[in-house]
C-alpha positions in Angstrom: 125.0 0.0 -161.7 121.5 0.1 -160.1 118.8 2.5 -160.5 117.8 2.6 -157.1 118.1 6.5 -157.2 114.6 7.2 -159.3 111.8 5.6 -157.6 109.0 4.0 -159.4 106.3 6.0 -159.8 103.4 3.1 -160.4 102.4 2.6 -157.1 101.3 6.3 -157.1 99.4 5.5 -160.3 98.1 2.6 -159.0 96.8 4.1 -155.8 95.3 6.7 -157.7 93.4 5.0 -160.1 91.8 2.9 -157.7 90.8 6.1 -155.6 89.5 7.0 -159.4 87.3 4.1 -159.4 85.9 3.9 -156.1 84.6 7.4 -156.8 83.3 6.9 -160.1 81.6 3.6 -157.9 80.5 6.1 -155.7 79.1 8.4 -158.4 77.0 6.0 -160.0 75.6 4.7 -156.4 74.7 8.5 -155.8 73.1 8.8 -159.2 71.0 5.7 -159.1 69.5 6.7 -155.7 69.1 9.6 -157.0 67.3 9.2 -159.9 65.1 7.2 -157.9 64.2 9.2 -155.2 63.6 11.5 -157.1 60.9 9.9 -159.3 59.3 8.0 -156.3 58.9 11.8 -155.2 57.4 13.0 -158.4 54.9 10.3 -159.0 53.9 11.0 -155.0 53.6 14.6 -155.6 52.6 14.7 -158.5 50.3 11.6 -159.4 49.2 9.7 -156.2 48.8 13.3 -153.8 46.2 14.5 -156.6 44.5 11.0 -156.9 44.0 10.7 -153.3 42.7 14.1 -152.9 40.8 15.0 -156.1 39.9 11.8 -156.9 37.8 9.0 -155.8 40.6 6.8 -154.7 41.6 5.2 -151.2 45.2 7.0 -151.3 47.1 3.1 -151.4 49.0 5.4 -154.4 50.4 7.3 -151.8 51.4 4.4 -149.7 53.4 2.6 -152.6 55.2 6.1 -153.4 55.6 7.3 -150.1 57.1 4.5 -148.1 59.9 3.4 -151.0 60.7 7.1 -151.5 60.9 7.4 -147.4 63.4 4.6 -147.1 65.5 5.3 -150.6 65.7 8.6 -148.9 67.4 7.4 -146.3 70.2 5.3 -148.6 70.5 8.7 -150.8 71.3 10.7 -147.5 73.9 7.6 -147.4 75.3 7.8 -150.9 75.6 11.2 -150.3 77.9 11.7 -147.4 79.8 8.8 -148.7 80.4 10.6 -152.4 81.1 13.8 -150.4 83.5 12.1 -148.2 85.8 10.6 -151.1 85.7 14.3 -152.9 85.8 16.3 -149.2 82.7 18.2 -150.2 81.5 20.4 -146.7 78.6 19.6 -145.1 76.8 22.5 -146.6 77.0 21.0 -150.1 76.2 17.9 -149.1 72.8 19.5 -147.0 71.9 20.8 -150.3 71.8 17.3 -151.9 69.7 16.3 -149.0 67.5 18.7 -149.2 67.0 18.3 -152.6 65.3 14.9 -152.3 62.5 16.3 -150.6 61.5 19.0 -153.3 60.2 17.2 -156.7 62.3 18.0 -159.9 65.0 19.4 -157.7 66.4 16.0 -157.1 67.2 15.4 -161.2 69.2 18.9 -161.0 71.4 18.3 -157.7 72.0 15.0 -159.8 73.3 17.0 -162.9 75.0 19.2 -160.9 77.1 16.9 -158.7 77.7 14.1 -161.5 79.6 17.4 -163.7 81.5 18.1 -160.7 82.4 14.7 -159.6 83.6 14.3 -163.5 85.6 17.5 -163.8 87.2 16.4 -160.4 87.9 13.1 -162.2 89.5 14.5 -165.1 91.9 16.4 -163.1 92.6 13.9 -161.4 93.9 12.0 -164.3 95.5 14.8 -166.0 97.4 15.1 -162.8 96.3 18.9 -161.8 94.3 17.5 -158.1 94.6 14.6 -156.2 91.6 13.1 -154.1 94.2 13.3 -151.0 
């Protein structure tokens, strides 16, 4: 006798704990340029804005903040809509992250916020109670 009639249920496994890790990849690519950003952001705001202004310096504080947070910027907006895309946020959640690497501080908080949702996701996934499909 063969026991053709149960299939095997590891290729499901399989398939899902790779779609596991590329979104725990794309977790930790979010939070990196996030972290990032938003520091860049705070030391512009916060550090090289006031020095150029208040103080007696040339505003090249500005220029080493401003031009790698500009650019990063753009690779968060990336990391975002490619985290979103592998756990089918909408668009409106994935503005909010955008937005949010424009406002200092608020950068470290969309961070928290989407790295305990992308987790909780995760573990369900795992537990078997969602899929990522």
């Amino acid at each position: 006798m063969t026991s053709s009639s149960n299939p095997p249920a590891e290729p499901l496994a399989d398939e899902t704990d790779e779609q596991v890790r590329q979104v725990s990849a794309a977790l930790l690519r979010y939070r990196i340029t996030a972290y990032i950003v938003g520091t860049l952001l705070v030391l512009l705001v916060c550090v090289a804005m006031p020095l150029k202004y208040l103080g007696p310096h040339d505003g090249r504080w500005v220029t080493y903040t401003g031009i790698p947070h500009g650019w990063l910027y753009m690779v968060l907006l990336i990391t975002t809509v490619d985290l979103g895309r592998r756990v089918r946020w909408g668009l409106g959640r994935m503005a909010v992250i955008a937005v949010s690497g424009l406002v200092p501080f608020l950068t470290f908080w969309a961070e928290h916020r989407a790295r305990l949702e992308v987790e909780a996701l995760l573990e369900d996934v795992r537990s078997g109670r969602k899929t990522l499909d």
